[in-house]
C-alpha positions in Angstrom: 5.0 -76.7 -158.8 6.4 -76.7 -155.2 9.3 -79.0 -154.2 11.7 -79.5 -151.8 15.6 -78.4 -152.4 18.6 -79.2 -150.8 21.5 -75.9 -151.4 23.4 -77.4 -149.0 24.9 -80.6 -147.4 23.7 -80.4 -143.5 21.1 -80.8 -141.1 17.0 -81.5 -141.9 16.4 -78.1 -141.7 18.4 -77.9 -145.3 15.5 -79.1 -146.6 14.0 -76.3 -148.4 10.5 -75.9 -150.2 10.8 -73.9 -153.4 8.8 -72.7 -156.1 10.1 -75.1 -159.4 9.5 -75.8 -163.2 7.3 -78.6 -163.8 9.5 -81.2 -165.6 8.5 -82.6 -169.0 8.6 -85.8 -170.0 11.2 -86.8 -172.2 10.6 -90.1 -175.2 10.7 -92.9 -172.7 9.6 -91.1 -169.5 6.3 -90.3 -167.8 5.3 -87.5 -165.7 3.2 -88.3 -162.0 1.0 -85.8 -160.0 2.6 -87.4 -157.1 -0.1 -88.2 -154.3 2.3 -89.5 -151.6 5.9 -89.7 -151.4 8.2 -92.7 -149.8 10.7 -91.5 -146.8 13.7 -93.5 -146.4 17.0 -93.6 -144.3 19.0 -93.4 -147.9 17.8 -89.7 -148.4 18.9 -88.8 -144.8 22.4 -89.9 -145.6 22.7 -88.1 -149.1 21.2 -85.2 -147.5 24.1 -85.1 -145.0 26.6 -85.2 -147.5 27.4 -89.0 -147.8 28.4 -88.8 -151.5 29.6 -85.1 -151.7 29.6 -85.2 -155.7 26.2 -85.2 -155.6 25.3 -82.4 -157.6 23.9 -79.6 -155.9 21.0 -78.0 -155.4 19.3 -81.1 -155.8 15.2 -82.9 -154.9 15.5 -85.7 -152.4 13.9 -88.7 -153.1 13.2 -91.8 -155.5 9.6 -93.4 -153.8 6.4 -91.9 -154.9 2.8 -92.8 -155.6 0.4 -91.1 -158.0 -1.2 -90.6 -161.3 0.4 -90.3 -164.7 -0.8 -86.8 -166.2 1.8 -87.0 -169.3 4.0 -89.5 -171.1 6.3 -89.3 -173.7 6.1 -90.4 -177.5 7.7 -93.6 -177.1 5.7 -94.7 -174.1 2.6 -96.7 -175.1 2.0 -99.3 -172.0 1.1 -96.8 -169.2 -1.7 -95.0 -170.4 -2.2 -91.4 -168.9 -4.5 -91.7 -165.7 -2.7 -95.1 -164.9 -2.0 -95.2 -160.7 1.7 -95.8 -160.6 4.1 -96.5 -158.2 7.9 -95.5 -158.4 11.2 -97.4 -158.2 13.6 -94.2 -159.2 13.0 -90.9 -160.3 14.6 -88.3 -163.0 13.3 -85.3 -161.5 13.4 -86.7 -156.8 10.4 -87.6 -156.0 10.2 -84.5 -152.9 7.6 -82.9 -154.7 4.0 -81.7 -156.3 5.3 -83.6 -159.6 7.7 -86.4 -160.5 9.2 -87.2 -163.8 10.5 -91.1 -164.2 11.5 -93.5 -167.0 8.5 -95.2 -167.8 10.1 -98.5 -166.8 10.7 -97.0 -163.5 6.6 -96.8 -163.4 4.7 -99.6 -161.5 1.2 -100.6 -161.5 -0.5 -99.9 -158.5 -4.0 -101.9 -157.8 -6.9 -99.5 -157.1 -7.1 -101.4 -153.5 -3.8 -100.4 -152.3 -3.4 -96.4 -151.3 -1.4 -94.0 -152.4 0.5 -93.8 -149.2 0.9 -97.4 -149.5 2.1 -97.2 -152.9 4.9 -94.5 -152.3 6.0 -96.9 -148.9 6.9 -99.8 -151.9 10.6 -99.2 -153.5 13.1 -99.0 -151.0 11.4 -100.8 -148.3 9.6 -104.1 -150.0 12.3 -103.7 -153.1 15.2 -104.5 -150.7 13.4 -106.7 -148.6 12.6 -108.5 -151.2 15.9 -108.4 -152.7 17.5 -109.7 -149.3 15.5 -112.1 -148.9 15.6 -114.4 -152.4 18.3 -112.7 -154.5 21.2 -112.2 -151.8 20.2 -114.4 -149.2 18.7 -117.3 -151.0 15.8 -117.9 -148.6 14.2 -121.8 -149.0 10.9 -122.3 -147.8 11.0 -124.1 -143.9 14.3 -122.0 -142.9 14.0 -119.7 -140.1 14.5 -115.9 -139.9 15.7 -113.4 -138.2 14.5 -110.0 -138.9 16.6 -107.2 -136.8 14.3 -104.1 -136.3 11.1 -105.8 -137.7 8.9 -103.1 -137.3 9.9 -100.6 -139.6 9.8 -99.9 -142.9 12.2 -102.7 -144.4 11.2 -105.0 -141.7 7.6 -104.8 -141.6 7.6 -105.7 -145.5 10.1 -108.7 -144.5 7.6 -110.2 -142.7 5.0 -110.0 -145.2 7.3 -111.7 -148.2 9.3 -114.1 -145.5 5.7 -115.5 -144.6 4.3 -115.4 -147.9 6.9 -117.6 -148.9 6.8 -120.1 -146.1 10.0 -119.0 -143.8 10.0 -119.0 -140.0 10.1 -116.2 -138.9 11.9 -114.3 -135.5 11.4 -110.9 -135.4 12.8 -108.3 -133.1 11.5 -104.6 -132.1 12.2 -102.3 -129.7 9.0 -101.2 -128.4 5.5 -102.4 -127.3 4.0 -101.3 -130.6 6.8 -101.9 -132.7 6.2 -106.1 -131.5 2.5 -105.7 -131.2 3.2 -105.0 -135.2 5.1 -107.7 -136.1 3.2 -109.9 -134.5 0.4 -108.9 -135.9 2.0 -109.2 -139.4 2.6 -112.4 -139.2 6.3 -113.3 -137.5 6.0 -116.5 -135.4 8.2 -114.9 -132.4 9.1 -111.4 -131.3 11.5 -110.4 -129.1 12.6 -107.0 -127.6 16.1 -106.2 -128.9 17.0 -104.0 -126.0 16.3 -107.2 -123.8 19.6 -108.3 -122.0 18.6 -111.5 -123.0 17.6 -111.2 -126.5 20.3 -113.4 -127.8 19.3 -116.5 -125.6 16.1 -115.8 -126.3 17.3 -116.6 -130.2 19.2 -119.2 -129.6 16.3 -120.8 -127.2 14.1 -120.7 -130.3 16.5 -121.8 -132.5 18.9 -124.4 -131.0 20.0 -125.3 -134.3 21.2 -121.3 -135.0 18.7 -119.3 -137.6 19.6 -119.6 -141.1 19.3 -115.8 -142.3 19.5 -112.6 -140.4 18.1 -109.7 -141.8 20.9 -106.8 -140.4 19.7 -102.6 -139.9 22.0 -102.1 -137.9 25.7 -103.9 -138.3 27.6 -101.7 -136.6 25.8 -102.7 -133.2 24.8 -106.7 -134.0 27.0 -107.8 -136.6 29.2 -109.9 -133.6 26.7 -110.9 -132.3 25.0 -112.3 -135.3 27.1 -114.8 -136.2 27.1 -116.7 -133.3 23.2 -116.9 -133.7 23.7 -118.5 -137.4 23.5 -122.4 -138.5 25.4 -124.2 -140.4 26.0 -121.9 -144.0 23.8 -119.3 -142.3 23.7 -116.0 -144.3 23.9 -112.3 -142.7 22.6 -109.9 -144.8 23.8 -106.7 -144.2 21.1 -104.1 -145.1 21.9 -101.6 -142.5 25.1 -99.7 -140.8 26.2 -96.6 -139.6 29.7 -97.0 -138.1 32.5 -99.9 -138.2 32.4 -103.2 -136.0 34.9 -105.7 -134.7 33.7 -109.6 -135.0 35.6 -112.6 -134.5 35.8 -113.8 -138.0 36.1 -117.5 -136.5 32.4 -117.7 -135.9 31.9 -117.2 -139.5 34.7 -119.7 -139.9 33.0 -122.4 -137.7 29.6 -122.3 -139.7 30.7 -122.2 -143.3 29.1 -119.0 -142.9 28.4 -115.8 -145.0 28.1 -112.3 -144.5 26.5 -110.8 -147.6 26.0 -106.9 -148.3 22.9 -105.5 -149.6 22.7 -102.2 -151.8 19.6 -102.0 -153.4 21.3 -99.4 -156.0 22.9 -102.2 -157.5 21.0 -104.5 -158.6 21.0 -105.3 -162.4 17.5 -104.1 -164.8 16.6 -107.7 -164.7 17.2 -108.3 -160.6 15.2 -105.0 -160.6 11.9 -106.2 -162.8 11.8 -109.7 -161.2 11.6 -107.7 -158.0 8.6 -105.4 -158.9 7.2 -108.3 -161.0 6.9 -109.9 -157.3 5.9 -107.0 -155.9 3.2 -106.5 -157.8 1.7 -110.1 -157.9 1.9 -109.7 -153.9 0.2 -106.7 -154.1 -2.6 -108.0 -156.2 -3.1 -111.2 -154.2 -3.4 -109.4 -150.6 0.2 -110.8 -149.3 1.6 -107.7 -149.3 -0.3 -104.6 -147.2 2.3 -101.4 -146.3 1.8 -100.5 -143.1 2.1 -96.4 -143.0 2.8 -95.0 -139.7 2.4 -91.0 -140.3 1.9 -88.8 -143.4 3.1 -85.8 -142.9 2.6 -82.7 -145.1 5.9 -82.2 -147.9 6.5 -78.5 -146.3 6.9 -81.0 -142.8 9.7 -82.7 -145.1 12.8 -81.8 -142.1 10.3 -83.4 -139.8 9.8 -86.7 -141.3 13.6 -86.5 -141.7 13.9 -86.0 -137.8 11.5 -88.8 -136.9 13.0 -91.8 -139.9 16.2 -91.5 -138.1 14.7 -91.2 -133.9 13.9 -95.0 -134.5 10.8 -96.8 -132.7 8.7 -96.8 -135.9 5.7 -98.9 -136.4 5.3 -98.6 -140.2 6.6 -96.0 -142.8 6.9 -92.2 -143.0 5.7 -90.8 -146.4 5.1 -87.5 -147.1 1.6 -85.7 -149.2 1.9 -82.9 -151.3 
């Protein structure tokens, strides 16, 4: 089978396709033909060399969609042919053929694509996880979702109005807002506006009660003074440090709250696809894909997830 192999810690162009076994699936594990794959900022970082002790060489990836072809002895839930989705992978999910834990092996309704299934895990799982599990959200607050119209964002809007929250969305281009508008946020604003902030705070005189952070290093400072009364920041995004005055967390009873979705607990994880997939079934929840680009493209799609100015999610077809 053909995947894609990293030798070496560097640039996109590391991104190698290679010749490989085909994995087998071990007692508890089940084996996809893998019919689109899930592109995320994570597997940028890694392939930079953001944990070095990553074991090298190595298949990017943990988000696919597909069929199961084989499962192990021990599996009896997911029948072979089942359409799957992914929330982790054995084997990297870069390629013609993925290998998972069976419980790491989601139903996927025959109404939602492939491409749409591969754009669940990382994207909807920690939106999802942001949202209810670290920031709490109550039906009736109001939102704030930084970067709304890519692939974390656009599936914040989805579960934030599926379960009743204002919502104020920001995006950096015309069909980045025409997006989340369309999705279903209440108010968008440009984020490169000079006057985004007031444009918050006009909406919200009260402050907003969660932000939804990409991008700490640049907003964090700002965020706080945008928060009411025990507003939350959740911090799902950052590439740098930031200096904030720490008394406008002070002067809200506020919280800034970190997001990895890498740790949540087996049982945070399967109340999370458990949601998932019930918004999935009931129409709530729609991925929005902006390309699909070929796997041997894989440096590409690399190149693009990080230029910013999506409108949807990047996966990647075998």
């Amino acid at each position: 089978m053909k995947a894609i192999r990293v030798h070496q810690f560097g640039g996109p162009e590391v991104l190698q396709l290679e010749e490989v076994r085909e994995p087998k699936p071990g007692l508890t594990q089940v084996l996809i033909r893998a019919r689109a794959i899930g592109v995320n900022p994570v597997e940028t970082y890694l392939r930079s060399g953001s944990n070095p002790k990553l074991p090298l060489p190595y298949t990017p990836g943990t988000d696919a969609a597909g069929e199961v072809i084989e499962r192990g002895a021990a599996v009896h839930d997911i029948a072979v042919g089942a359409r799957v989705y992914t929330s982790d992978t054995v084997s990297g999910s870069y390629g013609e053929w993925v290998l998972c834990e069976a419980t790491d092996a989601h139903h996927l309704p025959d109404k939602i694509t492939f491409a749409q299934g591969a754009a669940m895990n990382i994207p909807y799982a920690t939106a999802y996880r942001a949202l209810f599990q670290r920031g709490q959200a109550i039906p009736g607050e109001t939102v704030l979702i930084h970067g709304a119209s890519g692939g974390v964002g656009t599936a914040a809007i989805q579960l934030a109005r599926a379960a009743g929250l204002r919502i104020i969305a920001t995006a950096g281009s015309t069909p980045g807002r025409a997006l989340a508008q369309e999705l279903g946020a209440h108010h968008v604003i440009d984020h490169h506006s000079p006057d985004a902030a007031a444009q918050v705070q006009k909406l919200a005189p009260q402050g907003v009660n969660i932000i939804l952070e990409m991008l700490a290093n640049v907003n964090l400072g700002q965020d706080l003074t945008l928060l009411a009364r025990h507003g939350r920041v959740i911090v799902i995004g950052s590439r740098g440090k930031v200096e904030i005055d720490a008394r406008e967390a002070m002067k809200r009873d506020a919280d800034i709250r970190g997001i990895m979705l890498f740790l949540a607990t087996p049982e945070e994880k399967a109340a999370i696809h458990a949601a998932l997939g019930a918004g999935l079934e009931n129409g709530s929840l729609r991925p929005v894909i902006s390309r699909e680009i070929p796997l041997a493209q894989a440096a590409e799609a690399h190149r693009l997830i990080m230029a910013g100015g999506a409108a949807g999610k990047i996966v990647l077809t075998p």
